[in-house]
ZAMARGU-4260 file (C-alpha; in steps of 0.2 Angstrom, whole numbers, plus 5000, padded with zeros to 4 digits):
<rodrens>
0) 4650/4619/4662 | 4648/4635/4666 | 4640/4641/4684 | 4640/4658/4689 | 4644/4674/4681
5) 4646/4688/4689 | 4647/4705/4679 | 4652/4724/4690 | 4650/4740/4680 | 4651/4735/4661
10) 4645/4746/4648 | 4625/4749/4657 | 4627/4733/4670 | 4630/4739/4688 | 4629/4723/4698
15) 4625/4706/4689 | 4625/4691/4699 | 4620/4675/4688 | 4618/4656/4691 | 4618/4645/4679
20) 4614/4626/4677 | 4614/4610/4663 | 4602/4610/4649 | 4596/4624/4637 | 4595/4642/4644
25) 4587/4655/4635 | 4590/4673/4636 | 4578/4685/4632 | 4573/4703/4630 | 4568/4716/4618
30) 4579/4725/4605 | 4592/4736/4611 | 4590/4728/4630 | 4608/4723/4634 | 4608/4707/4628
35) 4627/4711/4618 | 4633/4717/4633 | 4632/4700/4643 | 4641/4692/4630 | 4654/4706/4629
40) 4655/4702/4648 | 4659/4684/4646 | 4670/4688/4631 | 4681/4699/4642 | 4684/4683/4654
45) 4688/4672/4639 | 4703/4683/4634 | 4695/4695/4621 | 4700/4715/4618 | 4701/4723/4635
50) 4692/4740/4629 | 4692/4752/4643 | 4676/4759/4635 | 4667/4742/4643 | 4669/4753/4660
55) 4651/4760/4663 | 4651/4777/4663 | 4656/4784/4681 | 4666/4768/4686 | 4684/4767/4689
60) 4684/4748/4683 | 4674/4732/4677 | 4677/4719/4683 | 4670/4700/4676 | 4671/4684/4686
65) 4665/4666/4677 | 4663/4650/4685 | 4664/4636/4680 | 4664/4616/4685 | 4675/4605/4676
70) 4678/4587/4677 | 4695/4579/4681 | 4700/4573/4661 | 4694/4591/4655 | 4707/4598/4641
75) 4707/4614/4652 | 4716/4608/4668 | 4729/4600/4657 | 4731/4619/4649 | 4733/4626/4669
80) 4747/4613/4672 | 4757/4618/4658 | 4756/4634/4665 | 4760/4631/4681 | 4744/4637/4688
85) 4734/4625/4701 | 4717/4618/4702 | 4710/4609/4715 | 4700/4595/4714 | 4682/4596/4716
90) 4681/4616/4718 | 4676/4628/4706 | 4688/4636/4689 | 4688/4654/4694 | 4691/4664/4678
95) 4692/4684/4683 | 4693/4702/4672 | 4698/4717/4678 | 4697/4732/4664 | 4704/4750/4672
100) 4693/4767/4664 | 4710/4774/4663 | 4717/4757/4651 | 4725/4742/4655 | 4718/4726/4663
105) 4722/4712/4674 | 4717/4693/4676 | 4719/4680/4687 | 4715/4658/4685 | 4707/4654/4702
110) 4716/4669/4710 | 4736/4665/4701 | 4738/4679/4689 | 4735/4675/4670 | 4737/4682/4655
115) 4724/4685/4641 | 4731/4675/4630 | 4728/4658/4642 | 4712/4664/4646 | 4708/4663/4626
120) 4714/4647/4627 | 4706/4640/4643 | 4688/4648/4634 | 4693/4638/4619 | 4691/4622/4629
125) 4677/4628/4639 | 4664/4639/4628 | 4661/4637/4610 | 4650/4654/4605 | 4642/4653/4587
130) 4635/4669/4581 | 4630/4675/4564 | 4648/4686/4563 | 4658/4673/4573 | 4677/4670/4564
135) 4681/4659/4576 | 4673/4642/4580 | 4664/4632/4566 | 4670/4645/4554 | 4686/4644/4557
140) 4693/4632/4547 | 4710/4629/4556 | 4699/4620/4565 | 4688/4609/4553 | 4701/4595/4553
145) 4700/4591/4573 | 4683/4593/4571 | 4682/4581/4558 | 4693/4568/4567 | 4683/4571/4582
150) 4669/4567/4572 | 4675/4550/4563 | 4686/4545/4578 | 4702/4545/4568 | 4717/4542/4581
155) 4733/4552/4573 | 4744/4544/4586 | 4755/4534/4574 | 4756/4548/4560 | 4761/4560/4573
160) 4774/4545/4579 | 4777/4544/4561 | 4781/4563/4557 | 4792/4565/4573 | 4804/4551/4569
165) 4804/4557/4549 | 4811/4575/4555 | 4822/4567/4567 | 4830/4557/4553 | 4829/4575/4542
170) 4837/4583/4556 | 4850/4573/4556 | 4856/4572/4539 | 4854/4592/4537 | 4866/4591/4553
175) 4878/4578/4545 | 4879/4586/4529 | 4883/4604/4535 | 4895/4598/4545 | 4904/4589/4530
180) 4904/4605/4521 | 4910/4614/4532 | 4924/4601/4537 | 4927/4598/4521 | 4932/4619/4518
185) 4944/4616/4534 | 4952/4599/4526 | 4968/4608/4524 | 4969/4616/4543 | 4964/4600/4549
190) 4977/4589/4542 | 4987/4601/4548 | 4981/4602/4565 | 4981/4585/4567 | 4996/4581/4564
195) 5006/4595/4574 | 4996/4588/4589 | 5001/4571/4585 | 5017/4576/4583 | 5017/4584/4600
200) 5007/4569/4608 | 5003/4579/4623 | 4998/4569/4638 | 4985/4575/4650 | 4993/4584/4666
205) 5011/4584/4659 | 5011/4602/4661 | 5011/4601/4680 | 5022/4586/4679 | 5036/4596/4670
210) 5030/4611/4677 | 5036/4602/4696 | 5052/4596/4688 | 5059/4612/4680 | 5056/4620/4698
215) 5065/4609/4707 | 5081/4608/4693 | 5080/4628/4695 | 5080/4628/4714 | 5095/4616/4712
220) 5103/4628/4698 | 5102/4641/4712 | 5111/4635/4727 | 5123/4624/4719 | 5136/4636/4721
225) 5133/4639/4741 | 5130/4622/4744 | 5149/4618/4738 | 5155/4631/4750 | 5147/4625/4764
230) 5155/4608/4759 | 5173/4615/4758 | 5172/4622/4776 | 5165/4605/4784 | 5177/4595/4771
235) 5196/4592/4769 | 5211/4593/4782 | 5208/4609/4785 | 5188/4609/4787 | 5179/4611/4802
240) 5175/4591/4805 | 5196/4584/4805 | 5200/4600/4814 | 5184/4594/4830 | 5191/4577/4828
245) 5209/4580/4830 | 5204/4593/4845 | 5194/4577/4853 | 5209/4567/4850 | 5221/4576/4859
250) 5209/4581/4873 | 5206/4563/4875 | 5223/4564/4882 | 5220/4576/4898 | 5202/4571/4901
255) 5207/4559/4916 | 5217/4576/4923 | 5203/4584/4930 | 5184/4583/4927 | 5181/4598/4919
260) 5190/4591/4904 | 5179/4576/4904 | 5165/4586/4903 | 5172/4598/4890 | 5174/4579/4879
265) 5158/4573/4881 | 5152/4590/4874 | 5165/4588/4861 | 5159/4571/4857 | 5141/4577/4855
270) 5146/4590/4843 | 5154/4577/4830 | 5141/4568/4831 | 5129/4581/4825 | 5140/4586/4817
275) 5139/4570/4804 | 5122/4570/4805 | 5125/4587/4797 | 5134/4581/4784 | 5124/4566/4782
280) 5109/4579/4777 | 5119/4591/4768 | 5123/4575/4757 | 5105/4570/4753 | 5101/4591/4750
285) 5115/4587/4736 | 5105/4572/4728 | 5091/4579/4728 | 5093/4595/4720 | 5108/4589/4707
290) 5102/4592/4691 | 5106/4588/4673 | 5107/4604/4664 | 5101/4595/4646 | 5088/4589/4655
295) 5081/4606/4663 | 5083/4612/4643 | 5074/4599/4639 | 5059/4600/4651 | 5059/4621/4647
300) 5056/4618/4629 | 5045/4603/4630 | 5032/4614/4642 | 5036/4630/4629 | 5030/4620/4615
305) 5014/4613/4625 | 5009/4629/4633 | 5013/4638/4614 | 5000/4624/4605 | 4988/4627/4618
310) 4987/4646/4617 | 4986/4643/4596 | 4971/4632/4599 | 4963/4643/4615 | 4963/4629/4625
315) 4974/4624/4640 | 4989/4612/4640 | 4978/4597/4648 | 4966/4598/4633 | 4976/4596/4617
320) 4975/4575/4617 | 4954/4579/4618 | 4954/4592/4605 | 4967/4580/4596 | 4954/4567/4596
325) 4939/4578/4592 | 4949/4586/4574 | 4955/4568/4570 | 4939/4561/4571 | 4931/4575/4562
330) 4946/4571/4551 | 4940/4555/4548 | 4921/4559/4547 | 4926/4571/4530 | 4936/4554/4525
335) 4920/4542/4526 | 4907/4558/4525 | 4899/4549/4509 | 4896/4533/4517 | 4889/4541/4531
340) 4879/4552/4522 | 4873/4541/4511 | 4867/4532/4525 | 4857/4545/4533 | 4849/4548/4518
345) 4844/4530/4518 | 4837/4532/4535 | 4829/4548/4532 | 4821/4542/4515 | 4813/4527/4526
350) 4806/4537/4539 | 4797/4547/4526 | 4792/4532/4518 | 4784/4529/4535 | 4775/4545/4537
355) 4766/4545/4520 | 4761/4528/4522 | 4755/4533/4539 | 4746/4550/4532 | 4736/4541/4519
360) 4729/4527/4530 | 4722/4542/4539 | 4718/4553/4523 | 4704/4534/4519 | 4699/4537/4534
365) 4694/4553/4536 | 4688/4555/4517 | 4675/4541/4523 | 4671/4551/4541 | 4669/4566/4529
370) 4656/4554/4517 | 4647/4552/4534 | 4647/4569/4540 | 4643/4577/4523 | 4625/4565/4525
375) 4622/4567/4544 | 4622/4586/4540 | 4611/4587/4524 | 4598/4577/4537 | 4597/4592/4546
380) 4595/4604/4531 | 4579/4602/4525 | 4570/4604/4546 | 4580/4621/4544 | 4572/4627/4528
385) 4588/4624/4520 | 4581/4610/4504 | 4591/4617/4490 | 4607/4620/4500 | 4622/4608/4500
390) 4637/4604/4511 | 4655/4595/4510 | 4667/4594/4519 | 4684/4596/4508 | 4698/4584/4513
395) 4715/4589/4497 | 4731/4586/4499 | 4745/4598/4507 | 4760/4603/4500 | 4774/4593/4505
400) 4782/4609/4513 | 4764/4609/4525 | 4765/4591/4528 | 4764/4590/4549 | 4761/4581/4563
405) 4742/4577/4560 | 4745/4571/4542 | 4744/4579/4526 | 4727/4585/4521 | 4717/4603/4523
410) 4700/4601/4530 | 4687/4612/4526 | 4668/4612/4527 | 4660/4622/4512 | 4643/4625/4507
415) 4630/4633/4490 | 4616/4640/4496 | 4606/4639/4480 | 4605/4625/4466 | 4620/4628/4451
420) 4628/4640/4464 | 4648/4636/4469 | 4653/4629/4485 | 4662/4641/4495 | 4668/4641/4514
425) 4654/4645/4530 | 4662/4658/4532 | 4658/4666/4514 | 4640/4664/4516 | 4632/4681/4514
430) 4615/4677/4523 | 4615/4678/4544 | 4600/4667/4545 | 4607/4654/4534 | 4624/4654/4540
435) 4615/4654/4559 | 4606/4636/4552 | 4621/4630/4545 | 4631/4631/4559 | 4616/4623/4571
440) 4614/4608/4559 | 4634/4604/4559 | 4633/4606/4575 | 4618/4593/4578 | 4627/4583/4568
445) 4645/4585/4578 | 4636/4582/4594 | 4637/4566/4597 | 4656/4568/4597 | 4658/4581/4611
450) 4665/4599/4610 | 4665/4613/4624 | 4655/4610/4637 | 4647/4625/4634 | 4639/4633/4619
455) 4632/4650/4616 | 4621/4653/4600 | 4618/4671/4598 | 4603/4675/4588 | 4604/4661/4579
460) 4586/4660/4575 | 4586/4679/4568 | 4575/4680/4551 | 4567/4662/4553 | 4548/4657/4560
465) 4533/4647/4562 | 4541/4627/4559 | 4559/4635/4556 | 4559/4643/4574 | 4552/4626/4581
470) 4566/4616/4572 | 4579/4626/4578 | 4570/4625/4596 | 4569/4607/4594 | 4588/4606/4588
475) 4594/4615/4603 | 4586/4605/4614 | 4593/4590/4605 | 4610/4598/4608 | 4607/4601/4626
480) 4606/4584/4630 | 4626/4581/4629 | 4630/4598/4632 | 4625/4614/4640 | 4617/4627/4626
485) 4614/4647/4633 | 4602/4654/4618 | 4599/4674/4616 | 4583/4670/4606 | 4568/4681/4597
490) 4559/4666/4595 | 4545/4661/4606 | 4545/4645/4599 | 4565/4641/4605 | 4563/4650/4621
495) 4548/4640/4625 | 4560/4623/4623 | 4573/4631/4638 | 4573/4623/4653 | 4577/4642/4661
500) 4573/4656/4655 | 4582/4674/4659 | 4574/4691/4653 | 4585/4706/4650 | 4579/4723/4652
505) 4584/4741/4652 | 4579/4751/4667 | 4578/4771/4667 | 4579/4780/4684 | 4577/4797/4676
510) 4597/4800/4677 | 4607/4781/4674 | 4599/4768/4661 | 4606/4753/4668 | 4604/4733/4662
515) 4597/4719/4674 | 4595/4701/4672 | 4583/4690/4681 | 4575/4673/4679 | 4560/4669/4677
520) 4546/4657/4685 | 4534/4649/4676 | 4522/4660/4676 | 4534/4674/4670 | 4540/4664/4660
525) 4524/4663/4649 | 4521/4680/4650 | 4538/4684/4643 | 4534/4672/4627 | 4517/4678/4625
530) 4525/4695/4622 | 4536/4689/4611 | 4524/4683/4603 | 4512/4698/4599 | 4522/4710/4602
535) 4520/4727/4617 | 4504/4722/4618 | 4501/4705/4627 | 4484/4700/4621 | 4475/4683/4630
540) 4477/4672/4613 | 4495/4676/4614 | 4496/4669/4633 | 4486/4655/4626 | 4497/4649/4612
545) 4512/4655/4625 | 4505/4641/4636 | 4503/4630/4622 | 4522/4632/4618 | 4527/4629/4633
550) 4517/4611/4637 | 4522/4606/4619 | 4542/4609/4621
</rodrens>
């Protein structure tokens, strides 16, 4: 519902502060008094044109604020959270406009900037305005078939269910079967491929593995040639160990002749010891870096061959028994393709099987919603000086290629104004009084079903009077009861039914016309419908019958 609107320097409105509550409100004045302009203003805060010629003449900006109160299940919250914006609970939606003289414009969703685009869908859920040149709402016939669900309370769950798992399956079999082709052009590489990799049978990190092996072997290559030197000079008669030991043998002799000789054959004796353990070490070195020359060969061309696949395939060496397995098993996929396609398509034929059955329980039920809309509507023609008029509501088929998630029928409300004439869509009709009653009378019959919870009829009683205007008052009033209703009315008999009542008026300072706004009290408000009533000049029958109006409604 909306609460408050607060309007700063659009068009010839300077300062506007407005309050609004439940019920029906109406909004009067005389021709030309501004009444477009309010409208405009709550336009530009449900996402509309940002026209910098809205700015009022002088101003460097307008700037439109609306309020509004929203319960915790309303469609519009579920919208913010989508977009990441934040809504306390219990306080206020703060929906705000700024249009610059210069261009450009700015919005913010309770003080998070916004674009215009979510503030035409947050007005979507939260104002429905029907006027005699609206494209949008009740006219719009994109709309029609939620309406008409809404209306015969047609759950779409399933067929949506239904329509989601059919393009699944589609999806897929398209998949499978553009891989099959496109396997089945690459049949020949990929025998080939597979079997060079299977010939190779590459094992994951053997690269490193060999990698580590032919390193060592080449270290041993290396110092093969020193390490046999240094065994030459510790080996043989004439190496360095028999000459120590045949030195420690004959000092042995002459150690007991004086104890520095003793001492000089304990030294002796540690030397030959480390000595062996030198050897001992220098003999493992030889273990461990022997190498078999065919071997090292072999490891060099094994790793050659591994690394060489991998850059053919741009992959690295530790990949080729994946990729093996990936080209073997799309290999095997071109092998058995027709079995598999074959059932994918059984699959896919099913789920569509499905679907349709799905879309035409639907399709009976809303062609008898539609049976019992098309008569609640022609209820409300005849009140609306509408006799000779007719309505339906089209449900046809779709083209396969249209089908979707909320079945596969177009929805369309039509009319004939006159008797013989052809149906034609609301939006065709070429009378703005007609179309204005049209609209009120699918809306009384679409009320009971819910909508925005607020709507705006602009003028929708223009052209009509006497027992028209008081059907249409009476209407509204009807609608008012499940919804909020704001009317910019001529008709005495419609403002007379509001349970507020707001006059717009032009002021003149001599230099700056501006635009106010103002509620009225009762005793206002009976002037102000007596002057609708008979015109600049209020006369005392027209405060009677004004008076009258108002105990009646």
């Amino acid at each position: 519902m909306l609460t408050a609107l607060s309007i700063r320097d659009v068009v010839l409105i300077e300062a506007l502060d407005l309050r609004f509550g439940a019920g029906l409100g109406a909004l009067t004045g005389e021709t030309g008094a501004g009444k477009s302009i309010l409208l405009d203003a709550l336009g530009l805060a449900l996402g509309m044109r940002a026209d910098s010629g809205l700015v009022r003449q002088g101003a460097a900006q307008a700037v439109v604020t609306a309020s509004f109160e929203v319960p915790a299940d309303h469609p519009a919250l579920a919208v913010l959270a989508e977009n990441g914006l934040e809504q306390e609970p219990g306080e206020p939606l703060l929906i705000r406009r700024l249009v610059k003289a210069d261009g450009g414009s700015r919005a913010t969703v309770n003080d998070q900037p916004a674009s215009a685009g979510l503030l035409r869908e947050l007005g979507a859920h939260l104002v429905e305005i029907h006027g005699q040149h609206d494209d949008r709402g009740l006219l719009n016939a994109r709309g029609h078939r939620a309406l008409l669900d809404t209306f015969g309370r047609i759950e779409t769950g399933a067929v949506a269910a239904a329509y989601r798992a059919w393009a699944a399956a589609e999806a897929r079999l398209q998949a499978a079967t553009a891989e099959l082709e496109t396997a089945a052009r690459d049949r020949e590489w990929l025998e080939h491929a597979v079997a060079e990799l299977t010939a190779l049978a590459a094992e994951e990190g053997e690269e490193e593995a060999l990698a580590g092996e032919r390193t060592g072997m080449q270290k041993g290559a290396r110092l093969a040639d020193d390490l046999a030197t240094v065994g030459a000079h510790l080996d043989g008669s004439a190496g360095a160990s028999a000459q120590l030991r045949q030195a420690a043998r004959r000092l042995e002799r002459m150690a007991g002749e004086h104890p520095l000789l003793g001492e000089a054959m304990e030294s002796l004796d540690r030397a030959l010891i480390e000595l062996g353990e030198a050897e001992d070490r220098l003999a493992a070195a030889n273990d461990a870096l022997a190498f078999d020359p065919a071997r090292l060969d072999a490891v060099e061309t094994r790793l050659f061959d591994l690394r060489a696949l991998a850059r053919k395939h741009r992959v690295t060496a530790d990949a080729l028994p994946a990729l093996a397995a990936e080209l073997a098993g799309r290999l095997e996929r071109i092998d058995s393709g027709d079995a598999g396609l074959a059932r994918l398509g059984k699959e896919a034929a099913a789920a569509r099987a499905a679907y349709v059955d799905a879309a035409q329980t639907v399709r009976a039920r809303r062609e008898l919603a539609a049976a019992r809309l098309d008569k609640a509507v022609a209820a409300e023609l005849a009140p609306l000086r509408l006799e000779a008029a007719r309505f339906r509501t089209v449900v046809d088929p779709l083209a396969e290629a249209q089908w979707n998630a909320a079945g596969q029928d177009r929805v369309e409300f039509e009319i004939s104004t006159n008797p013989g004439a052809p149906f034609a869509p609301l939006v065709k009709i070429a009378s703005g009084g007609e179309l204005s009653r049209f609209i009120l009378a699918l809306k009384v019959a679409l009320a009971e079903e819910g909508g925005a919870a607020t709507m705006i009829f602009d003028e929708i009683d223009r052209g009509v009077g006497g027992a028209v205007a008081s059907a249409i008052g009476e209407r509204l009033a009807r609608l008012a009861g499940t919804a909020q209703l704001l009317v910019v009315t001529h008709s005495p008999q419609v403002a007379a039914r509001a349970g507020r009542h707001w006059l717009i008026a032009k002021a003149h300072d001599g230099l700056v016309t501006r635009t106010g706004v103002r509620a009225l009290d009762a005793a206002e408000r009976r002037e102000e419908i007596a002057r609708m009533l008979s015109g600049a000049e209020v006369t005392a029958e027209a405060r009677a019958q004004a008076a009258r109006l108002l105990e009646a409604a």
